[in-house]
C-alpha distance (Angstrom), angle and dihedral (degrees) to the residues before:
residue distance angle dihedral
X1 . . .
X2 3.73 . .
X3 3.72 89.6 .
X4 3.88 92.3 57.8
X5 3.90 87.9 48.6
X6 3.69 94.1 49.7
X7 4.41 85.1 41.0
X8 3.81 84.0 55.5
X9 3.82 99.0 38.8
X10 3.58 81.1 55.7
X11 4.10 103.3 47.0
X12 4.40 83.5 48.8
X13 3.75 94.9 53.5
X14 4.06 86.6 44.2
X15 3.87 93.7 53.4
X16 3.67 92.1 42.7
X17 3.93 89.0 51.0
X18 3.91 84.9 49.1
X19 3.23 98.3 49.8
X20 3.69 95.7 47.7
X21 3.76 85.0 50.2
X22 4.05 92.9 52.8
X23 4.08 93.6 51.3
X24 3.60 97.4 38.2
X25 3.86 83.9 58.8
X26 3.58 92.3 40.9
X27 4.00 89.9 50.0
X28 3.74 93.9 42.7
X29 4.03 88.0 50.5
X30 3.82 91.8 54.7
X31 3.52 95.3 49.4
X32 3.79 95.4 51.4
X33 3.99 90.5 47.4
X34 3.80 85.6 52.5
X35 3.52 96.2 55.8
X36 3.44 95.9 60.7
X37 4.62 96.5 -92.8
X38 3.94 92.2 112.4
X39 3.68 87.1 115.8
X40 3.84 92.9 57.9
X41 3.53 94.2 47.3
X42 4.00 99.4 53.7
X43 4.28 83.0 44.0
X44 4.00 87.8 53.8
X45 4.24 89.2 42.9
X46 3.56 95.6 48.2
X47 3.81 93.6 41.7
X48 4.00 76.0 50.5
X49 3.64 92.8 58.6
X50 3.54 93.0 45.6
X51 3.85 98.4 51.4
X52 3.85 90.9 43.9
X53 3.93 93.6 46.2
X54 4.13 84.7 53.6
X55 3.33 90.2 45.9
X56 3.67 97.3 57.9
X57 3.75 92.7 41.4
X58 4.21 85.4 57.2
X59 3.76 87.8 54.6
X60 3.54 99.5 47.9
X61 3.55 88.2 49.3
X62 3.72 88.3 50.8
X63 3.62 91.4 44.4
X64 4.46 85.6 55.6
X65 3.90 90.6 49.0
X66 3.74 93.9 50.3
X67 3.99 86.9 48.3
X68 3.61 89.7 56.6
X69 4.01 103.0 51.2
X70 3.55 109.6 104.8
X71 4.22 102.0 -123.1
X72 3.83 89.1 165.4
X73 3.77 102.6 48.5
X74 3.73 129.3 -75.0
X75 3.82 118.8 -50.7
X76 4.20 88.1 -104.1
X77 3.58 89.3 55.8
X78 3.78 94.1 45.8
X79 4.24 85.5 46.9
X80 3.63 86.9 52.3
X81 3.67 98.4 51.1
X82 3.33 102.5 45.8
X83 3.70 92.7 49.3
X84 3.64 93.6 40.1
């Protein structure tokens, strides 16, 4: 029992950090678009949406290459054993 209190004691003091985290960014954000840095801020998203759209295309094709290593033999000695 006192491990699921301190577990949950835990998670709450987490989400509270997060959530501090989340509208202190927020805050910080509105501030800088109303001094006059909204520019900057849609260059650093969209170079943010670049970098994470190349970043999933890397791990997909990392994904495909790991698909295609042969962990159970090459594909003649898989042929051979399953008609064997």
């Amino acid at each position: 029992m006192i491990n699921l209190l301190q577990y949950l004691q835990t998670m709450f003091v987490f989400t509270l950090l997060c959530a501090a985290f989340v509208f202190g960014a927020y805050w910080l954000c509105q501030r800088l678009r109303a001094r006059g840095h909204g520019s900057k801020l849609d260059a650093l998203a969209g170079w943010h949406s670049r970098m994470s759209y190349k970043g999933a295309l890397h791990s997909l094709e990392a994904l495909r290459a790991f698909h295609g290593l042969p962990l159970y033999g090459s594909r003649q000695q898989r042929a051979a054993r399953q008609t064997g």
